[in-house]
C-alpha positions in Angstrom: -14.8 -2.7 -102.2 -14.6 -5.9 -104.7 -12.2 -7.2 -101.6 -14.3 -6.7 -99.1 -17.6 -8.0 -101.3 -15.6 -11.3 -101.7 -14.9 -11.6 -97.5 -18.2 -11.4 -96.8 -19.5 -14.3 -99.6 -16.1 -16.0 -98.6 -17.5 -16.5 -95.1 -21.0 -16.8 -96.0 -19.7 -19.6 -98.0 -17.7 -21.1 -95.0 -20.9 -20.2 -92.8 -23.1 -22.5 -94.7 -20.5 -25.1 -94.7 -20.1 -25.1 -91.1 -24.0 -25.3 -90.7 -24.5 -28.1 -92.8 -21.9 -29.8 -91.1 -23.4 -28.8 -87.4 -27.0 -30.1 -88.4 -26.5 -33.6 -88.7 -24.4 -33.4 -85.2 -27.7 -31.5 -83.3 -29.8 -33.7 -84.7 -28.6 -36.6 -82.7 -27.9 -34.6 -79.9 -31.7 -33.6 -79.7 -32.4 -37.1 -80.3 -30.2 -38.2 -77.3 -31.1 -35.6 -75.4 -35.1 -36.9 -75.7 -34.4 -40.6 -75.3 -32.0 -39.7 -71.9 -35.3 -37.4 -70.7 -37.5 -40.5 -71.2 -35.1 -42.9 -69.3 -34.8 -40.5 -66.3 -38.9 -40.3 -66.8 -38.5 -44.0 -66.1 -36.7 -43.8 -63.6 -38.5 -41.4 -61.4 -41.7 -43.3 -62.0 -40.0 -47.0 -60.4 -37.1 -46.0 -59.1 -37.6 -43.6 -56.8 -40.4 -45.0 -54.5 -37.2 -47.3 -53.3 -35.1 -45.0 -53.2 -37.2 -42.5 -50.4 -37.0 -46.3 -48.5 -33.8 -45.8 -48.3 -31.9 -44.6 -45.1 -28.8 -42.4 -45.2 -25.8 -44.4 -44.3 -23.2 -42.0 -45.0 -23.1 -37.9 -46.0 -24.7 -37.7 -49.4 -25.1 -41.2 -50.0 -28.3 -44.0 -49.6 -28.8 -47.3 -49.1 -30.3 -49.1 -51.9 -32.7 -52.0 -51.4 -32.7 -55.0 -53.6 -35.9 -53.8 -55.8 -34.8 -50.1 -56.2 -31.4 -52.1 -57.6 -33.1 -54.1 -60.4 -35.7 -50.9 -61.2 -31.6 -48.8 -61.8 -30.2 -52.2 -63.7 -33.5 -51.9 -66.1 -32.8 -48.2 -66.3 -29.2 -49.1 -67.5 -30.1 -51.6 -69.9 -33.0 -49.4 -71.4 -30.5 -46.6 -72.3 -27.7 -49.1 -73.3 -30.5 -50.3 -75.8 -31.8 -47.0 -76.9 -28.8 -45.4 -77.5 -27.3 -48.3 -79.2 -29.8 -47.4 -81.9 -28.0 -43.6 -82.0 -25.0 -46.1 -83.8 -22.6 -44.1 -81.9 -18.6 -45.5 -81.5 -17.3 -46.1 -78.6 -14.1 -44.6 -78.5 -10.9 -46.9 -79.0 -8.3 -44.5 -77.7 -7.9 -44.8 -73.4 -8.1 -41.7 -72.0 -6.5 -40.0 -68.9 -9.9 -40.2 -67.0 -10.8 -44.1 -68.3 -7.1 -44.4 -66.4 -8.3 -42.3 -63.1 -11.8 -44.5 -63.0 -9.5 -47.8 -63.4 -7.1 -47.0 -60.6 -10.1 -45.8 -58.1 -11.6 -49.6 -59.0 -8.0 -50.7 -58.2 -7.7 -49.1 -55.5 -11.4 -49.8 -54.1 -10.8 -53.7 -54.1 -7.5 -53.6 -52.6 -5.1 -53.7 -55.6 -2.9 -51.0 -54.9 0.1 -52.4 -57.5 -2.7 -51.9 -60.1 -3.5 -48.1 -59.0 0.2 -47.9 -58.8 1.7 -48.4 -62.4 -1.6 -46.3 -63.6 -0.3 -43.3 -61.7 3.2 -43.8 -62.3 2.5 -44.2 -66.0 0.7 -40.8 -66.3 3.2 -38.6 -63.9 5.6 -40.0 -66.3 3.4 -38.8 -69.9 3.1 -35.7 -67.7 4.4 -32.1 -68.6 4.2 -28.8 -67.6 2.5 -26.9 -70.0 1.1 -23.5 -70.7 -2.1 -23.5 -68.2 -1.2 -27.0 -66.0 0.7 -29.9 -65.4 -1.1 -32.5 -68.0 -2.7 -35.3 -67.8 -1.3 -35.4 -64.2 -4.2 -32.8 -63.0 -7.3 -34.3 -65.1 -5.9 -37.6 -63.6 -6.3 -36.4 -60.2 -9.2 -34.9 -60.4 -11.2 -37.6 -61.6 -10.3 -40.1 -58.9 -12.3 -39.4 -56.5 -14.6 -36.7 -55.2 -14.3 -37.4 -51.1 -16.0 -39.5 -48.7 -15.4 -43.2 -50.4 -13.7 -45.5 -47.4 -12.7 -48.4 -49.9 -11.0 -45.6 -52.0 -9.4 -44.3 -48.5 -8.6 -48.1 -47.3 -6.8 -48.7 -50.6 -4.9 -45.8 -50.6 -3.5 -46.1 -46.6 -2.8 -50.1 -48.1 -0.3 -48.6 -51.0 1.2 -45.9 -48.5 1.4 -48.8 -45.7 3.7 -51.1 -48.6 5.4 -48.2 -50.3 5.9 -45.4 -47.7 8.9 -43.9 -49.5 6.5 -42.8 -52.6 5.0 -39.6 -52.9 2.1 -40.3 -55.0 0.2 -42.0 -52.8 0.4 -39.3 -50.0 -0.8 -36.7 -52.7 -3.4 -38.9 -53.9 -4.5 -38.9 -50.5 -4.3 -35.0 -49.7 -6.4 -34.9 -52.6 -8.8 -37.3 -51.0 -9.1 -35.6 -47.8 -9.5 -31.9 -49.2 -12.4 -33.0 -51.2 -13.7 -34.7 -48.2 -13.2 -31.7 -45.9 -15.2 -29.7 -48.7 -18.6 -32.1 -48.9 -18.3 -31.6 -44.9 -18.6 -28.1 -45.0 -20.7 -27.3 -47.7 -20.8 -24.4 -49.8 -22.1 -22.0 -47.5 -20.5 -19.4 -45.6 -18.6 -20.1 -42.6 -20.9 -18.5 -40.0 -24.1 -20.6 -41.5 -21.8 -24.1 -41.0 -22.3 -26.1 -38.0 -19.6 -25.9 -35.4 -19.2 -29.8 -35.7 -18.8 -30.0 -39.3 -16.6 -26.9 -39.2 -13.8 -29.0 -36.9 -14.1 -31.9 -39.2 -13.2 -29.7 -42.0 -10.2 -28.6 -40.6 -9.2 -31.7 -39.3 -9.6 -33.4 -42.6 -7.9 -30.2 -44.0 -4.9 -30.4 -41.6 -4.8 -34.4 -42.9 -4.4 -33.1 -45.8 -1.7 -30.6 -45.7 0.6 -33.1 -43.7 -0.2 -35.7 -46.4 0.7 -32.9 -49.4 3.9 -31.8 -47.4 4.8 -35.4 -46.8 5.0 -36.3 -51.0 6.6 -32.7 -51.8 9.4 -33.9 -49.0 10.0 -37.4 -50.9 9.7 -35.7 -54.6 10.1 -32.0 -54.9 9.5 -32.5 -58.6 6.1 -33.1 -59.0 4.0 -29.1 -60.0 0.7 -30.3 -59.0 1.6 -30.6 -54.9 2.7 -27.3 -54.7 -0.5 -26.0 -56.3 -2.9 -28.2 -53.8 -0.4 -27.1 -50.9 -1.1 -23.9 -52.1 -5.1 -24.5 -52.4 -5.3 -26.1 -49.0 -3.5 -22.8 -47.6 -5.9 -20.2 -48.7 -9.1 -22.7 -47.7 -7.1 -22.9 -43.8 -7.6 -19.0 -43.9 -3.7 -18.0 -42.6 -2.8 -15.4 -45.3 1.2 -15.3 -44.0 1.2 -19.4 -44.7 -0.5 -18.7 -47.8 2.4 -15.9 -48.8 5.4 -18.8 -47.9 4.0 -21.4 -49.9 3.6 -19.1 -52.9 7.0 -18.2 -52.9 8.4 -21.7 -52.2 6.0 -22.6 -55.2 7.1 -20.0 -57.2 10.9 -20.2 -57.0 10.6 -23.9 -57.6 7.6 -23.6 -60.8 8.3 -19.7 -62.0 6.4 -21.0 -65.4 3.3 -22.8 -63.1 0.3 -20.5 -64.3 -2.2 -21.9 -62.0 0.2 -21.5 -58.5 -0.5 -17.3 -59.8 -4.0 -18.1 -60.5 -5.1 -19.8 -57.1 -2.9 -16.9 -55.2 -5.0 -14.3 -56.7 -7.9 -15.7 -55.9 -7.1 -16.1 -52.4 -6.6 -12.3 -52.5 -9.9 -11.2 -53.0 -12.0 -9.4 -50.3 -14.6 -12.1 -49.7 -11.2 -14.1 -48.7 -10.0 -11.5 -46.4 -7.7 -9.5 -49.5 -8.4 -6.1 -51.4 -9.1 -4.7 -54.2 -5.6 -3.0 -54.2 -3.8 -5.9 -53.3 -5.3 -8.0 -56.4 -4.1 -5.1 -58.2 -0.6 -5.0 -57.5 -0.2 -8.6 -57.5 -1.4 -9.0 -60.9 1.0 -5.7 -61.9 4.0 -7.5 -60.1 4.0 -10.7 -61.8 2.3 -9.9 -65.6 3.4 -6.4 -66.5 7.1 -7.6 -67.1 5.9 -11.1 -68.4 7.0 -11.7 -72.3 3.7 -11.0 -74.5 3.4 -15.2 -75.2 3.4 -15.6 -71.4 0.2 -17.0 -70.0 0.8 -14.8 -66.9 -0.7 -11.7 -69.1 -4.4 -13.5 -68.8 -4.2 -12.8 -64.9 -5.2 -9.6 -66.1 -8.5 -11.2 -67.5 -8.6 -13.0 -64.3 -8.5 -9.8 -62.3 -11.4 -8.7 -63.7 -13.3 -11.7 -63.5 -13.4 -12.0 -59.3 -15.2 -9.1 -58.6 -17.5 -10.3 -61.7 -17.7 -12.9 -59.2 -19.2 -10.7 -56.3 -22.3 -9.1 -58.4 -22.8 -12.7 -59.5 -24.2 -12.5 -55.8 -21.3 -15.1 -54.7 -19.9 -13.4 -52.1 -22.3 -12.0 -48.9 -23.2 -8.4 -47.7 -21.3 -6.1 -47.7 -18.9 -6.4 -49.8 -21.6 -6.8 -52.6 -23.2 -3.8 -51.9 -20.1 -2.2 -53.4 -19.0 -5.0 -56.2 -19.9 -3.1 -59.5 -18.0 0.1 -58.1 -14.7 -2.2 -57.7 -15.2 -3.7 -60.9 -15.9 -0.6 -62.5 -12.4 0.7 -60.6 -10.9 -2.4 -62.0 -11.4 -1.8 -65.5 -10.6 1.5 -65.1 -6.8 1.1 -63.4 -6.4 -1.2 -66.7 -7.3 1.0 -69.0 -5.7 3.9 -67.7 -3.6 6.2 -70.2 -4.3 3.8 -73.2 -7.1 6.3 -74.6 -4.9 9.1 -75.2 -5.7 10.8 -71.9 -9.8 10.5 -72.8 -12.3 8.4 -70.7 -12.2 4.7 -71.4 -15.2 4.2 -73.2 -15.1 0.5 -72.7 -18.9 -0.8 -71.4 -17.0 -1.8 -68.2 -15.6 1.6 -67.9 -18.6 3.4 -67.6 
């Protein structure tokens, strides 16, 4: 009892150490949090007005006129100054995404060479860890998000003066799958346009011959497998999908997310099942060592259907989604309550 007594004052202890180092954090974040409310205030009161002048020049993106222009540089300066007054650090270090913004500048003005060593220089810090191939896949990511011709120009310059390297054809499947994806939108298929649907596969078919083209010059590189992979599933050809897992999978056995995206792709809303997600998940993490990362596909097995009474996937199959989670949790739990019902919340 004295033991126990002496836990609970030992984290009380630790509790109110924690708190009083956590207040003086909130406060400025509260504070931050007011002044950034005030400067978008601001800007809806004189920025706007310009910007419904404004006519759309491209998907998702406006024209700005010259006085909407200076009414956003005032904007910038007034939260430069008021947050300057927060006596907040920059930070010293560069970071993998300061990197990804520099090359996108690069490659926006036409210095590819620039963009060039960036990439190079992070591939090369890059390793295959537990959960992804990092920095390489922050890098990517924060390039760019689709539909930016100067990033596009740059990009077909580098691959027009070095068409023997691979990252610029990945950088560029990269390109065209987010591109594809802002043409589609997020809604189903039968509620997108026919004409945006073709440019989304177009773009998507750009992409997979771009993705095919850098794994064919550097088989060596985790992260093309794993968009190959992504661009599969999103071209809705489940025997495709299948190859390119196992091609993935006997080159990067250790590649968490090529198991991650796979299962994904085998839910119903995708055109899987319930059993299938099932006996992939059994296949690959059952026999996995304890440490492997492969056991949390289990997690992520029951966190698609979650998905489908999240309302994210259309009617029918949500009419039915707490029974397969329910079924879910209940094919885990199976025979590990000494033959009683699971009593688990998800199991009843």
């Amino acid at each position: 009892m004295q033991s126990e007594d002496k836990d609970v004052l030992d984290e009380k202890s630790v509790s109110n150490r924690k708190g009083a180092t956590v207040r003086p954090f909130l406060t400025g974040f509260l504070a931050a949090v007011a002044l950034l409310a005030a400067a978008f205030m601001v800007w809806q009161r004189f920025a706007q007005p310009s910007a419904a002048a404004s006519s759309p020049i491209r998907s998702g993106s406006l024209a700005v006129t010259p006085h909407g222009s200076e009414n956003v540089d005032s904007l910038v300066a007034l939260v430069a100054e008021e947050t300057a007054k927060l006596g907040v650090k920059p930070h010293t270090i560069v970071l993998t995404t300061d990197k990804a913004m520099s090359a996108a500048e690069a490659l926006r003005h036409g210095d590819y060479q620039s963009a060039e060593l960036l990439a190079k220089n992070v591939l090369a810090q890059s390793k295959l860890q537990s959960f992804s191939f990092h920095p390489f896949n922050a890098f990517i990511n924060t390039l760019s998000q689709g539909d930016d011709p100067k990033f596009l120009e740059g990009l077909n310059a580098w691959i027009s003066h070095t068409p023997k390297s691979a990252l610029p054809y990945l950088i560029r499947a990269k390109y065209y799958t987010n591109t594809a994806w802002l043409i589609r939108g997020p809604d189903f298929g039968d509620a997108v346009p026919g004409q945006h649907m073709r440019a989304f596969q177009e773009s998507l078919r750009r992409a997979q011959d771009d993705v095919r083209q850098s794994i064919a010059l550097d088989p060596n590189i985790p992260w093309s497998y794993f968009l190959l992979l992504e661009i599969s599933g999103s071209c809705d050809n489940s025997q495709q999908l299948d190859k390119v897992f196992r091609d993935s999978v006997a080159r990067f056995p250790d590649y968490y997310e090529i198991y991650r995206i796979k299962l994904h792709y085998l839910q119903p809303k995708w055109g899987g099942s319930v059993d299938a997600m099932r006996q992939f998940v059994n296949r690959y993490a059952s026999s996995a060592a304890p440490s492997s990362p492969l056991k949390l596909l289990y997690l992520q097995l029951t966190r698609e259907p979650a998905e489908c009474c999240l309302g994210r996937v259309p009617r029918p199959q949500a009419r039915d989604a707490h029974r397969v989670h329910r079924r879910l949790h209940e094919s885990l739990c199976h025979g590990r309550s000494g033959g009683r019902r699971c009593q688990r919340p998800e199991c009843l």
